[in-house]
C-alpha positions as CSV (number, residue, x, y, z in Angstrom):
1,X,-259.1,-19.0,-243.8
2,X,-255.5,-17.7,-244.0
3,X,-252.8,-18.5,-242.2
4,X,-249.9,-20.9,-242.0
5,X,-249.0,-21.3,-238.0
6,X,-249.6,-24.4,-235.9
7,X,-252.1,-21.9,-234.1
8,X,-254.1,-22.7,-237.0
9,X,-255.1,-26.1,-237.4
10,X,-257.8,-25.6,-234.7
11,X,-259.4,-23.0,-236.3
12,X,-260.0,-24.3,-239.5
13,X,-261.2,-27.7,-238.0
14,X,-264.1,-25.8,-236.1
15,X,-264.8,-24.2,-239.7
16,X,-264.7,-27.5,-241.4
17,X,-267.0,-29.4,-238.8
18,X,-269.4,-26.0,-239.0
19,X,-269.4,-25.9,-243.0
20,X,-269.7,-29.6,-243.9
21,X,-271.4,-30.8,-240.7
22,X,-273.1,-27.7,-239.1
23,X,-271.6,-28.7,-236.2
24,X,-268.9,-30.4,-234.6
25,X,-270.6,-33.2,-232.8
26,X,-271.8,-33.9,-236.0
27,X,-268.1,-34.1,-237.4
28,X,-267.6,-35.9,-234.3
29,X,-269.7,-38.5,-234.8
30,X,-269.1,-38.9,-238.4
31,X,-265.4,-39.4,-237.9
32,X,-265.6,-41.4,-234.5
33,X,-263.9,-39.7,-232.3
34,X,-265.5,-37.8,-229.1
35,X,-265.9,-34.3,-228.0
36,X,-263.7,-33.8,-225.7
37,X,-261.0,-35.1,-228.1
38,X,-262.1,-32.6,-230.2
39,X,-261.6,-29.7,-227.9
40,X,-257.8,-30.4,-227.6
41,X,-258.1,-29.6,-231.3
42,X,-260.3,-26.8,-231.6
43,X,-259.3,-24.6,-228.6
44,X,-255.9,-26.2,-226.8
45,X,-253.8,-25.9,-229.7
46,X,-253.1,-29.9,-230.0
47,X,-252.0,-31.2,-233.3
48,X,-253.8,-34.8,-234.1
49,X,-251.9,-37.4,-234.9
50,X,-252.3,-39.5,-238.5
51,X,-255.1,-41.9,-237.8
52,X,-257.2,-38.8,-236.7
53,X,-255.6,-37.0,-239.9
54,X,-257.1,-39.8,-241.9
55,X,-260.2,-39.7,-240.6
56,X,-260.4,-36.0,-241.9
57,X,-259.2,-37.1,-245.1
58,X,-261.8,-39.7,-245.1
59,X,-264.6,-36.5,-243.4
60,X,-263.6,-34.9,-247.0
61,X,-261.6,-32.4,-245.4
62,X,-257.8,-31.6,-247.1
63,X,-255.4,-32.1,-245.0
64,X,-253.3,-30.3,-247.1
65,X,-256.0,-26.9,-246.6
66,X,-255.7,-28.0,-243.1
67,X,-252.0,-27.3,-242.5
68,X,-251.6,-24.5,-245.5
69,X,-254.9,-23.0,-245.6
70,X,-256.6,-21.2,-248.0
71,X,-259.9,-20.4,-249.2
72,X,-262.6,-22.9,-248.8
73,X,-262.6,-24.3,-252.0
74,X,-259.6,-25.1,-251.0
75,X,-260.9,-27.6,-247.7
76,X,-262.3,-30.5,-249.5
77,X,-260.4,-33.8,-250.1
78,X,-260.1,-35.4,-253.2
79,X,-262.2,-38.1,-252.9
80,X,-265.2,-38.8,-252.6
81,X,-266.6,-37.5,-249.5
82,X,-265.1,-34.3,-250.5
83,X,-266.4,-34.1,-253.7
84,X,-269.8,-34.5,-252.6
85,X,-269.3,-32.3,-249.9
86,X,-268.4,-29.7,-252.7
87,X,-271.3,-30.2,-254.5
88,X,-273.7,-29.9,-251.0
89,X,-272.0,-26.5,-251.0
90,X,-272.6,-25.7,-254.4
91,X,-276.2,-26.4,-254.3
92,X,-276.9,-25.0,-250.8
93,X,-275.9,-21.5,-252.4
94,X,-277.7,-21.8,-255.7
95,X,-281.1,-22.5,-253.6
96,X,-280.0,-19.7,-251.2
97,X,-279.6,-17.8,-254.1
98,X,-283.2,-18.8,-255.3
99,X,-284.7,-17.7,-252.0
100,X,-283.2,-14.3,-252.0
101,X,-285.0,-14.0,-255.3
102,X,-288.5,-14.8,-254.1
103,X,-290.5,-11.6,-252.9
104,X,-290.3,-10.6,-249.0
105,X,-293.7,-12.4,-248.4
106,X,-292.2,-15.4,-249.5
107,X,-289.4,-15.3,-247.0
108,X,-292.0,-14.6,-243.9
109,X,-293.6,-17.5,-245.3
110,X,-290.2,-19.6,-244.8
111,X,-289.5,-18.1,-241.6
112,X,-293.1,-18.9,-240.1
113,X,-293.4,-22.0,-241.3
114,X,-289.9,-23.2,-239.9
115,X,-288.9,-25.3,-243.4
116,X,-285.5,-25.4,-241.8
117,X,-284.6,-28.4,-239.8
118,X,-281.0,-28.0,-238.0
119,X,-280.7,-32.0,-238.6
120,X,-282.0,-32.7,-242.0
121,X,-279.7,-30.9,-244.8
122,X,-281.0,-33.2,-247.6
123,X,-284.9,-32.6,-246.8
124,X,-284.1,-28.6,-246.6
125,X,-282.6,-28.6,-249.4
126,X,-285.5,-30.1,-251.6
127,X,-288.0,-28.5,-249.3
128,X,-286.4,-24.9,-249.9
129,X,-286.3,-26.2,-253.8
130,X,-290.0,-27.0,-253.5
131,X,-291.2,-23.6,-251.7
132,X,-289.4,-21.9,-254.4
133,X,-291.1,-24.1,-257.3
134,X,-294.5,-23.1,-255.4
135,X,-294.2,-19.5,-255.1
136,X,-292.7,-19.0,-258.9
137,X,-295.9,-20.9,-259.9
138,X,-298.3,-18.8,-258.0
139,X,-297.1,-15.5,-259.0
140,X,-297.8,-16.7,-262.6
């Protein structure tokens, strides 16, 4: 997400919230502020002020990638909640990766059994992991 115009900030908040919190009433709710204080952020151009900042900061979100940009390694804070944010990331992709290895059967088999939860990163994640321990097995 490029781009270094007060135009923006919103923009790369709704990515943020979607990327780290799949949604923004997630972020929301996680930071403590409500929804419609979020839409001044995301689509009227407003600028929030340092305690909402902070909360960001604390969200594991850079405030720094925030105002500058960047790519999205970029968006995480350095602290904690960024870090494990970071490695959420990291992991989500290496078990995406895994399921685009898995023969075509296997992904019907995801897709009609609904493993995905929209709610429940942390149980998707190991029940992806498990799916894919299952199907290597059986095709031994």
């Amino acid at each position: 997400m490029q781009g270094n115009t007060i135009n923006d900030i919103g923009p790369r908040i709704k990515h943020f919230a979607k990327r780290c919190y799949r949604t923004q009433n997630n972020f929301c709710e996680v930071i403590g502020i409500d929804a419609t204080q979020m839409s001044y952020y995301v689509g009227r151009g407003r600028v929030p002020g340092g305690e909402v900042l902070f909360r960001f900061y604390e969200a594991g979100m850079s405030i720094n990638w925030l105002f500058k940009g960047g790519d999205d390694s970029e968006m995480y804070a350095d602290n904690d909640a960024g870090e494990r944010l970071r490695q959420e990331r990291a992991e989500f992709k290496r078990t995406m990766n895994n399921v685009k290895l898995l023969p075509r059967e296997a992904h019907e088999d995801i897709a009609e059994t609904k493993v995905i939860k929209i709610d429940d990163y942390q149980n998707n994640l190991a029940m992806l992991q498990n799916f894919i321990t299952f199907m290597r097995e059986s095709a031994k």
